[in-house]
PDB file of N, CA, C and O in Angstrom, chain B, residues numbered from 101:
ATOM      1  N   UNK B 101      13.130   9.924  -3.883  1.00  0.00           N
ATOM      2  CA  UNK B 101      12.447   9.002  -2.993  1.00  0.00           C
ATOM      3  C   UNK B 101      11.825   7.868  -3.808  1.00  0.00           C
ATOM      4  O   UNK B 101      10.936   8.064  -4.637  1.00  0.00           O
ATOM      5  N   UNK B 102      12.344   6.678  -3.526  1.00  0.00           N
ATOM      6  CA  UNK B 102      11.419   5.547  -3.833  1.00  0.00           C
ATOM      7  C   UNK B 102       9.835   5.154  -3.885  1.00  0.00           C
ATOM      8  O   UNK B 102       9.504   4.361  -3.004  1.00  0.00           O
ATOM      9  N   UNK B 103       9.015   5.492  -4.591  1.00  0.00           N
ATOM     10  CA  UNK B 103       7.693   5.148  -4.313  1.00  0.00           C
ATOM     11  C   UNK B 103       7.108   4.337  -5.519  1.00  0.00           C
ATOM     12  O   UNK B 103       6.385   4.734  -6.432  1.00  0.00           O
ATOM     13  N   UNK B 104       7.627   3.072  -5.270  1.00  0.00           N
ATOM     14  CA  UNK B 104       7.331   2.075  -6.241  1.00  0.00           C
ATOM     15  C   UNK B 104       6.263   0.964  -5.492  1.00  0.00           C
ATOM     16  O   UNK B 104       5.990   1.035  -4.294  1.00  0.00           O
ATOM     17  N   UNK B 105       5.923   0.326  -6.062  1.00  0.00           N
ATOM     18  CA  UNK B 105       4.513  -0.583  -5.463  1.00  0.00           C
ATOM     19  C   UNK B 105       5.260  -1.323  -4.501  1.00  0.00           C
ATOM     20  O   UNK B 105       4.848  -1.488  -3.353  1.00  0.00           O
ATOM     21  N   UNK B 106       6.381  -1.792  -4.935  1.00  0.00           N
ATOM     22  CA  UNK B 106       7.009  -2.757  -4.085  1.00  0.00           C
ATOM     23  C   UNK B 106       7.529  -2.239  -2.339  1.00  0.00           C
ATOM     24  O   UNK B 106       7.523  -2.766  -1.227  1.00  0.00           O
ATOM     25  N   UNK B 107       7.895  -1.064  -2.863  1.00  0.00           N
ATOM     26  CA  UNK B 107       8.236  -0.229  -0.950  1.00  0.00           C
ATOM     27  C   UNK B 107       6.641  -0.556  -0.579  1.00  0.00           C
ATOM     28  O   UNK B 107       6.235  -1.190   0.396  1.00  0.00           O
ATOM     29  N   UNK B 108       5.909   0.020  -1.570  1.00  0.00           N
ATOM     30  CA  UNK B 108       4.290   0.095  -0.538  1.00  0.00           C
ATOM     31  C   UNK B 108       3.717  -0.766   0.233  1.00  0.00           C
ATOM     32  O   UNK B 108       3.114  -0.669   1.302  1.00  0.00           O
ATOM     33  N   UNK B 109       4.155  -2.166  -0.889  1.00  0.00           N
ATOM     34  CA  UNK B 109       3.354  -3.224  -0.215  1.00  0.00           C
ATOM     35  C   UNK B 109       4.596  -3.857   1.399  1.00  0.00           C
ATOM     36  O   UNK B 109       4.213  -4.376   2.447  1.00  0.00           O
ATOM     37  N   UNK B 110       5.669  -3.615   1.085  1.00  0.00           N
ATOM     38  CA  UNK B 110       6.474  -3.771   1.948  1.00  0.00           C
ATOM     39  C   UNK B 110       6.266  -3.057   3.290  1.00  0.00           C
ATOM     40  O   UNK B 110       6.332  -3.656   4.364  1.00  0.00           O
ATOM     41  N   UNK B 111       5.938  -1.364   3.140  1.00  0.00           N
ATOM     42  CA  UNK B 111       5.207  -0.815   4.638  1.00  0.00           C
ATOM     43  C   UNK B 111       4.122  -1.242   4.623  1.00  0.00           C
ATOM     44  O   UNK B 111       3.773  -0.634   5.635  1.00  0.00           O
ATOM     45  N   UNK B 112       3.149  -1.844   4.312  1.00  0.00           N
ATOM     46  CA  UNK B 112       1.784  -2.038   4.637  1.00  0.00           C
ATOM     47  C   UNK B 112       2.080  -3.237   5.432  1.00  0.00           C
ATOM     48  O   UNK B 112       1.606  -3.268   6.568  1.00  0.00           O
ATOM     49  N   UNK B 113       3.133  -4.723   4.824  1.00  0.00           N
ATOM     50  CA  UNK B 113       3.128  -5.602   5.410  1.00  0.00           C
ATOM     51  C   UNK B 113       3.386  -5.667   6.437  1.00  0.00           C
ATOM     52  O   UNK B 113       2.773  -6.314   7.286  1.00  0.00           O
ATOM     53  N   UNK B 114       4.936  -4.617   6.692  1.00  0.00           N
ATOM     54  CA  UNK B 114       5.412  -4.376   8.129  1.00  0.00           C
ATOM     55  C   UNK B 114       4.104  -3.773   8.996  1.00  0.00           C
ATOM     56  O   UNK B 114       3.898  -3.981  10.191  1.00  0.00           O
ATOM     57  N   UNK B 115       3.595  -3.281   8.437  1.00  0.00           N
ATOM     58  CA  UNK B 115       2.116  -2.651   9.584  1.00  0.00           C
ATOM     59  C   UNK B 115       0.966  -3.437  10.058  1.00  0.00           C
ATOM     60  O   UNK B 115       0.060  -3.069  10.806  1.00  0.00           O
ATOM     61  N   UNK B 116       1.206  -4.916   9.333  1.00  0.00           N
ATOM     62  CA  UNK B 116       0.169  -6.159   9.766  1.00  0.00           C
ATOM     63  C   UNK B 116      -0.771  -6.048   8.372  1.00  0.00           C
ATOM     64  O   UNK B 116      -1.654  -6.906   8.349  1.00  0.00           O
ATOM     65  N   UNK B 117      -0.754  -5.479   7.631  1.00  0.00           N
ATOM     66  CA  UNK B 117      -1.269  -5.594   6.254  1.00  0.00           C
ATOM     67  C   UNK B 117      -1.292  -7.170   5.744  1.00  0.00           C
ATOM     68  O   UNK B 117      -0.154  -7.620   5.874  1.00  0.00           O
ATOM     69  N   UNK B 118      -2.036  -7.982   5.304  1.00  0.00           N
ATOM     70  CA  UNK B 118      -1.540  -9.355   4.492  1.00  0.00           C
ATOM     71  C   UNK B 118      -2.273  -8.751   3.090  1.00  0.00           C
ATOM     72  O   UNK B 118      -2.768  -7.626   3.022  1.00  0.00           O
ATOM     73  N   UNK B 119      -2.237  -9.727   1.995  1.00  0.00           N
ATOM     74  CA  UNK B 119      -2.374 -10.017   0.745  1.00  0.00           C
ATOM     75  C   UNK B 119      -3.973 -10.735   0.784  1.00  0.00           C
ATOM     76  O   UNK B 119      -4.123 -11.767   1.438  1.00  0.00           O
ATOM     77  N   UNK B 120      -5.256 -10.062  -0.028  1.00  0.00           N
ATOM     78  CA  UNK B 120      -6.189 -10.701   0.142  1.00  0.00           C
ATOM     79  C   UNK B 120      -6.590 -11.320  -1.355  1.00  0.00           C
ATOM     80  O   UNK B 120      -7.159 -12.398  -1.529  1.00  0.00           O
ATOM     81  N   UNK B 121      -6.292 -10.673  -2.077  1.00  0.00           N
ATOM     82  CA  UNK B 121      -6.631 -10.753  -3.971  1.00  0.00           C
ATOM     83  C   UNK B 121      -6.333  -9.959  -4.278  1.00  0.00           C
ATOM     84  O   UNK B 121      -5.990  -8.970  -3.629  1.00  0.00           O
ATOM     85  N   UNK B 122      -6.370 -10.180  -5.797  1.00  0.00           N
ATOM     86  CA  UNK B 122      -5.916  -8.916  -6.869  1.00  0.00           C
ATOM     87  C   UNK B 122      -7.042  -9.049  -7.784  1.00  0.00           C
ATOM     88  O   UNK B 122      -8.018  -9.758  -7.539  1.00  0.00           O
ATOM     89  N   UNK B 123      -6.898  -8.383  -8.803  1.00  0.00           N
ATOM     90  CA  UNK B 123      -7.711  -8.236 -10.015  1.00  0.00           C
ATOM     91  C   UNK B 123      -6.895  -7.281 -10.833  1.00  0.00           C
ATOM     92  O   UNK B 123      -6.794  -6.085 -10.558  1.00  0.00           O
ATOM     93  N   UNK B 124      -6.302  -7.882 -11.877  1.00  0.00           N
ATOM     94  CA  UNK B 124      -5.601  -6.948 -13.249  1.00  0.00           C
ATOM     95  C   UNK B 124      -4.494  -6.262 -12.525  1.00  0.00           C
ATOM     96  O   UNK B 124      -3.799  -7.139 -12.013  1.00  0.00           O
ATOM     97  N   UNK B 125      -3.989  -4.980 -12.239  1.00  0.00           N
ATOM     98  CA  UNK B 125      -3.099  -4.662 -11.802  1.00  0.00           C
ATOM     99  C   UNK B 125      -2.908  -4.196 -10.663  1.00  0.00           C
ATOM    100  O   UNK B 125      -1.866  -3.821 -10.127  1.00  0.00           O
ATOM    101  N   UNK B 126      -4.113  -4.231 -10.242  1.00  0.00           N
ATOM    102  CA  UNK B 126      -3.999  -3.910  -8.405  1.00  0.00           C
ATOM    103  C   UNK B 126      -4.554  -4.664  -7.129  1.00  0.00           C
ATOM    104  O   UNK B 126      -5.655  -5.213  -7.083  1.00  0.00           O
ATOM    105  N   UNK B 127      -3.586  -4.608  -6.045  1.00  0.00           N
ATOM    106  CA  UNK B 127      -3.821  -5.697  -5.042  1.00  0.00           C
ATOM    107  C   UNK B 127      -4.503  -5.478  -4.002  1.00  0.00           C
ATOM    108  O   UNK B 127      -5.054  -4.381  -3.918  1.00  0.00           O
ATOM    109  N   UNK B 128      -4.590  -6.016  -3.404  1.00  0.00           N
ATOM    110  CA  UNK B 128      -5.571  -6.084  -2.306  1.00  0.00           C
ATOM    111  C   UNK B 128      -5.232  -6.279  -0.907  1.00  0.00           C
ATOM    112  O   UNK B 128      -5.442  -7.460  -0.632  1.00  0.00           O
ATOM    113  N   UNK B 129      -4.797  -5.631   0.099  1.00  0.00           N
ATOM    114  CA  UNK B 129      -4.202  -5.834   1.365  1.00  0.00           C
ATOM    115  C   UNK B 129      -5.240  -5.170   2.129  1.00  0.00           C
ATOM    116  O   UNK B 129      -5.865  -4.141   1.870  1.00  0.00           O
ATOM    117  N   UNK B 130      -5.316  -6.110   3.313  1.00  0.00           N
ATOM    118  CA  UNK B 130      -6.256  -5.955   4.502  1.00  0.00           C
ATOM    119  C   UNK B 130      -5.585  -6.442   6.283  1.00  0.00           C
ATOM    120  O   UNK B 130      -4.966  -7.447   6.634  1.00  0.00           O
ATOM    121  N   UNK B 131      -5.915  -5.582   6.846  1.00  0.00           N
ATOM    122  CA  UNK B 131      -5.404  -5.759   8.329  1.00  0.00           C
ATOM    123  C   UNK B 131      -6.268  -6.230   9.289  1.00  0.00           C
ATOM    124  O   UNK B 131      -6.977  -5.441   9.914  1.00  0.00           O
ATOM    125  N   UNK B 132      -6.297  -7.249   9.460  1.00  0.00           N
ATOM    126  CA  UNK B 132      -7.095  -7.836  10.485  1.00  0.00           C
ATOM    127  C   UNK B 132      -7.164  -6.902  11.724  1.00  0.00           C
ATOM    128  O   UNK B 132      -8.341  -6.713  12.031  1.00  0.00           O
ATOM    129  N   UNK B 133      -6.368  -6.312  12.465  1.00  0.00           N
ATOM    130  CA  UNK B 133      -6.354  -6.098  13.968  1.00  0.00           C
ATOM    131  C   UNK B 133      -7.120  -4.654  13.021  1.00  0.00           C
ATOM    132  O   UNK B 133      -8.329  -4.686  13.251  1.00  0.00           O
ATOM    133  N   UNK B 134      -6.846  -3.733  12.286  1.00  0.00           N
ATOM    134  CA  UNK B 134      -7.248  -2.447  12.353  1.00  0.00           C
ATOM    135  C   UNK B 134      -9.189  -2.536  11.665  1.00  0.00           C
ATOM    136  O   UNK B 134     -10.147  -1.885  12.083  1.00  0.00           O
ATOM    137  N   UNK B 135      -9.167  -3.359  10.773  1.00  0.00           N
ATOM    138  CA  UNK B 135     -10.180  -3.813  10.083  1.00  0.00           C
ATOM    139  C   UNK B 135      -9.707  -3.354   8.867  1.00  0.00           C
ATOM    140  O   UNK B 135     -10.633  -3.548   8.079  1.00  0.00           O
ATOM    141  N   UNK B 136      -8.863  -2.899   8.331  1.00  0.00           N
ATOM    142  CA  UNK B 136      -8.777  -1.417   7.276  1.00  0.00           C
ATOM    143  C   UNK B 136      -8.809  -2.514   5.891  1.00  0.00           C
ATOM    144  O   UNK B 136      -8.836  -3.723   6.119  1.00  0.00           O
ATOM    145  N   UNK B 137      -8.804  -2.045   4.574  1.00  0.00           N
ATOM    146  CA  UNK B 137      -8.248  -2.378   3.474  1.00  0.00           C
ATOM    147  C   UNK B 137      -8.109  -1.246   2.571  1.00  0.00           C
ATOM    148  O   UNK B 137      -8.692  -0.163   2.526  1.00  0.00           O
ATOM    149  N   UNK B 138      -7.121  -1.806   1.811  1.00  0.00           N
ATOM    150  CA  UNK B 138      -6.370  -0.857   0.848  1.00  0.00           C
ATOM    151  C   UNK B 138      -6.085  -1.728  -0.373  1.00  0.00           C
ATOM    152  O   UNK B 138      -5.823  -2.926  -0.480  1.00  0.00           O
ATOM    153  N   UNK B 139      -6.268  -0.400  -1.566  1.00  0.00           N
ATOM    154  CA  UNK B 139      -5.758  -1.531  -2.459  1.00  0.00           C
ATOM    155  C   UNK B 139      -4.650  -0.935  -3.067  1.00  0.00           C
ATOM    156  O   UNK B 139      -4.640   0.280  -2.866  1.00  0.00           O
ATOM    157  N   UNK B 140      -3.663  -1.363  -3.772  1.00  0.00           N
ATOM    158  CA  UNK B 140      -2.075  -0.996  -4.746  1.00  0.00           C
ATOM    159  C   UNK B 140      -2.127  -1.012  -6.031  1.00  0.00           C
ATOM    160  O   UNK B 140      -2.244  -2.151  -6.481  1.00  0.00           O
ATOM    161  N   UNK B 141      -2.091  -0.310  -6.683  1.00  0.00           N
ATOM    162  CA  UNK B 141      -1.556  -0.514  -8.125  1.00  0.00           C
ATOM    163  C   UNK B 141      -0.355  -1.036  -8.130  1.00  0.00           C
ATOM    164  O   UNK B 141       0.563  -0.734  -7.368  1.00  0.00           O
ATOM    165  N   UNK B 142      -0.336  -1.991  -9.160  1.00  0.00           N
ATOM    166  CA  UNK B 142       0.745  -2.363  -9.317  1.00  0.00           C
ATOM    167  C   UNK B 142       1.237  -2.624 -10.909  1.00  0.00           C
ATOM    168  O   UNK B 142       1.175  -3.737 -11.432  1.00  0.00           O
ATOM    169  N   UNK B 143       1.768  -1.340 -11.640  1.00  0.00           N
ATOM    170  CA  UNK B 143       2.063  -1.214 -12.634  1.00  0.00           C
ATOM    171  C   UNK B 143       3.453  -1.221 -13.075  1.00  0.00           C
ATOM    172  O   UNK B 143       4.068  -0.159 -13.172  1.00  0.00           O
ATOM    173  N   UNK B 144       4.071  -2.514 -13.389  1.00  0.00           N
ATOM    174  CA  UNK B 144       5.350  -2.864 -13.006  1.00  0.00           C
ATOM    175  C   UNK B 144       6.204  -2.175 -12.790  1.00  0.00           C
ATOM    176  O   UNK B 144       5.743  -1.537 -11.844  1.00  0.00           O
ATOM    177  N   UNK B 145       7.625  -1.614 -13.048  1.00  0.00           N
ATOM    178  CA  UNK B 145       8.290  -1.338 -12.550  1.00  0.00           C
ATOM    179  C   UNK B 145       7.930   0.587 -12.497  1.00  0.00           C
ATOM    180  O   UNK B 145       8.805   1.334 -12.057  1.00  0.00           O
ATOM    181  N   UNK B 146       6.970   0.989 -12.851  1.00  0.00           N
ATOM    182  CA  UNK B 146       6.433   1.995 -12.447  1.00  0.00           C
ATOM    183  C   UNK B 146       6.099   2.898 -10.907  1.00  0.00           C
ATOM    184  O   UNK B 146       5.420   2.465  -9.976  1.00  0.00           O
ATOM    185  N   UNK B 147       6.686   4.046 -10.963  1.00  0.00           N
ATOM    186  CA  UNK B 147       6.659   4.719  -9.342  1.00  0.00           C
ATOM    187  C   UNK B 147       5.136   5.021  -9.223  1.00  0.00           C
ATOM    188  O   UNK B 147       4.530   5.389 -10.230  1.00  0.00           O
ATOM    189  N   UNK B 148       4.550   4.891  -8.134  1.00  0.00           N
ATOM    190  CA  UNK B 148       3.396   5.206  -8.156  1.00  0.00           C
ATOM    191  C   UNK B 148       3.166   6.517  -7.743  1.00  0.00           C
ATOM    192  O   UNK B 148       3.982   6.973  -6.941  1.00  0.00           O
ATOM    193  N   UNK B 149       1.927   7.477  -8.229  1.00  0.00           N
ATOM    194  CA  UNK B 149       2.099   9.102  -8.319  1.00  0.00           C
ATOM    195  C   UNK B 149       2.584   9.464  -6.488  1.00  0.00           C
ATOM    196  O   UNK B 149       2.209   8.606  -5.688  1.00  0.00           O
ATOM    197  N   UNK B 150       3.214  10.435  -6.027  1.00  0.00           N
ATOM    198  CA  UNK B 150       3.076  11.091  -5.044  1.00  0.00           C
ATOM    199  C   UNK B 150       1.947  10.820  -3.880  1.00  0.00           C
ATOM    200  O   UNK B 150       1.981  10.154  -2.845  1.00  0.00           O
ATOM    201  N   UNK B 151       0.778  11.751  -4.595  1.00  0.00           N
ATOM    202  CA  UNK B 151      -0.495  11.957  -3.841  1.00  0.00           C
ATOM    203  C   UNK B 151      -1.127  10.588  -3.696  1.00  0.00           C
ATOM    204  O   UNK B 151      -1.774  10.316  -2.684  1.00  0.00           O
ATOM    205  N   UNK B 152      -0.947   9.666  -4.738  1.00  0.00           N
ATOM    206  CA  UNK B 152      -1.497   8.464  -4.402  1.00  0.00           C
ATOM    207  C   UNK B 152      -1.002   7.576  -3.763  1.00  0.00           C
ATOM    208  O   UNK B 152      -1.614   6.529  -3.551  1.00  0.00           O
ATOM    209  N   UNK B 153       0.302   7.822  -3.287  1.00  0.00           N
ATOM    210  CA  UNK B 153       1.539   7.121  -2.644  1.00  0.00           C
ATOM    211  C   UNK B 153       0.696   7.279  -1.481  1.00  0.00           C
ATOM    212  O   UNK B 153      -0.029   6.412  -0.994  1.00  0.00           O
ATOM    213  N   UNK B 154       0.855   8.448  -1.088  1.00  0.00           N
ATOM    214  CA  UNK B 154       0.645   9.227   0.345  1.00  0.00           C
ATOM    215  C   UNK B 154      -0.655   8.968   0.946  1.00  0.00           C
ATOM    216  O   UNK B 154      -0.910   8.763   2.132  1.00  0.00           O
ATOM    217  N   UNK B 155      -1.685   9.022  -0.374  1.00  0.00           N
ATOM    218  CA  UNK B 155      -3.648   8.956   0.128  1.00  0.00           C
ATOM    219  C   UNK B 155      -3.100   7.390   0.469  1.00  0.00           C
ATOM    220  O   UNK B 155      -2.998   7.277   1.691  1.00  0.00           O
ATOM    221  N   UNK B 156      -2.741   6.230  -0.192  1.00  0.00           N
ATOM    222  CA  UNK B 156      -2.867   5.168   0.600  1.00  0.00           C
ATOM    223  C   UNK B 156      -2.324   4.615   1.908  1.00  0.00           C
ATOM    224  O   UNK B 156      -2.997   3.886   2.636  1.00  0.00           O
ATOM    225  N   UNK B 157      -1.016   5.012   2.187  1.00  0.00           N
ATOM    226  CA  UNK B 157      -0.510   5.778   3.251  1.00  0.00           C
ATOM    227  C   UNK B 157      -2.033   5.815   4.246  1.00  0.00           C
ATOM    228  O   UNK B 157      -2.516   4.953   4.979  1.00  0.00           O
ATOM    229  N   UNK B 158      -2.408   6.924   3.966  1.00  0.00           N
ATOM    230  CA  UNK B 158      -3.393   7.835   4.821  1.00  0.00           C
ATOM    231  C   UNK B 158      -4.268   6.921   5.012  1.00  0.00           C
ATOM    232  O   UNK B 158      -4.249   6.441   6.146  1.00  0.00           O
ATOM    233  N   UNK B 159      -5.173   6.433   4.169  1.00  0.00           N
ATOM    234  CA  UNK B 159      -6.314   5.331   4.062  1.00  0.00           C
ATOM    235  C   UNK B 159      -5.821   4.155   4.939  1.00  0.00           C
ATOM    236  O   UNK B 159      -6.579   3.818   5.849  1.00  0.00           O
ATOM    237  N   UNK B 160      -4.721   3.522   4.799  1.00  0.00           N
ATOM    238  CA  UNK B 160      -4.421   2.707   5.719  1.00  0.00           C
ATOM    239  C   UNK B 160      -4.006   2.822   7.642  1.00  0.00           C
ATOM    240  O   UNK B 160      -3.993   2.011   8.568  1.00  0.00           O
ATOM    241  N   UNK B 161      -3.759   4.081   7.514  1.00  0.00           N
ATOM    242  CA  UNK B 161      -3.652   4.557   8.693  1.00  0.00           C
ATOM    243  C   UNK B 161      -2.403   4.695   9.368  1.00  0.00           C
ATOM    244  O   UNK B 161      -2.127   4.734  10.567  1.00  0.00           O
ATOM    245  N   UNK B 162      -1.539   4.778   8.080  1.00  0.00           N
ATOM    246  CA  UNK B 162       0.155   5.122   8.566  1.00  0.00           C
ATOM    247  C   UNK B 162       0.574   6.175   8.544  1.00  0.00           C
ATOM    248  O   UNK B 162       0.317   6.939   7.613  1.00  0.00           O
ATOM    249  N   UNK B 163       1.328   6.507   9.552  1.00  0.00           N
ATOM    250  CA  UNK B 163       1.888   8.215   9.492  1.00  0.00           C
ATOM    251  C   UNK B 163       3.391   8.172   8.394  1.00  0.00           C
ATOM    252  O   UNK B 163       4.193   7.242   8.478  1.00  0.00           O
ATOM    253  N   UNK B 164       3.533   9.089   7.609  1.00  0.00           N
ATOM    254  CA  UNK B 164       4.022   9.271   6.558  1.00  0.00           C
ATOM    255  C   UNK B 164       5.120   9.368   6.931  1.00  0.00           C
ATOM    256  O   UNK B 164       5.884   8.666   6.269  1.00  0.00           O
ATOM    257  N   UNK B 165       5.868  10.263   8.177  1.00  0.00           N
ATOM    258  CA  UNK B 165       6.914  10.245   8.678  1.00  0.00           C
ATOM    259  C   UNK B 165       7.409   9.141   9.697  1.00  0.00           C
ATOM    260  O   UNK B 165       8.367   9.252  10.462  1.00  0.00           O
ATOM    261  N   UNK B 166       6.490   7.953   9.543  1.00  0.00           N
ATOM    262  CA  UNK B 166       7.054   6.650  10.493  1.00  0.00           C
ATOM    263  C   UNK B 166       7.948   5.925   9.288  1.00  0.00           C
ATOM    264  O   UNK B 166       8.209   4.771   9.627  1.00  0.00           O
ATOM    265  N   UNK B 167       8.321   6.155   8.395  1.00  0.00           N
ATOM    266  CA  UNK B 167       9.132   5.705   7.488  1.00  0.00           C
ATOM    267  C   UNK B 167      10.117   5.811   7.129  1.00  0.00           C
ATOM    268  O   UNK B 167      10.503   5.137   6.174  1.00  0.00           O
TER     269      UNK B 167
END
């Protein structure tokens, strides 16, 4: 399974997520309609761990199997 920063930020966007800032290697996405924010590591071409894939997932408020 793919779990690279780039799928992540790609479901967050599809979910109404935009781009708010970064700082060093991780970004910053926020959803207006939900209020939510989340932030991404983004350690280049690096998979990001499992559990942390999934907790942001969760934190943002996406079901894991809508994917």
């Amino acid at each position: 399974m793919n779990r690279s920063a780039k799928r992540l930020i790609n479901i967050l966007e599809e979910n109404g997520f935009k781009f708010k800032r970064s700082k060093g290697s991780h970004q910053v996405y926020y959803n207006p309609e939900t209020n939510k924010t989340v932030t991404v590591p983004v350690h280049g071409k690096k998979d990001i761990p499992k559990g942390t894939f999934y907790s942001i997932l969760r934190e943002a408020g996406i079901d894991k199997t809508d994917f």
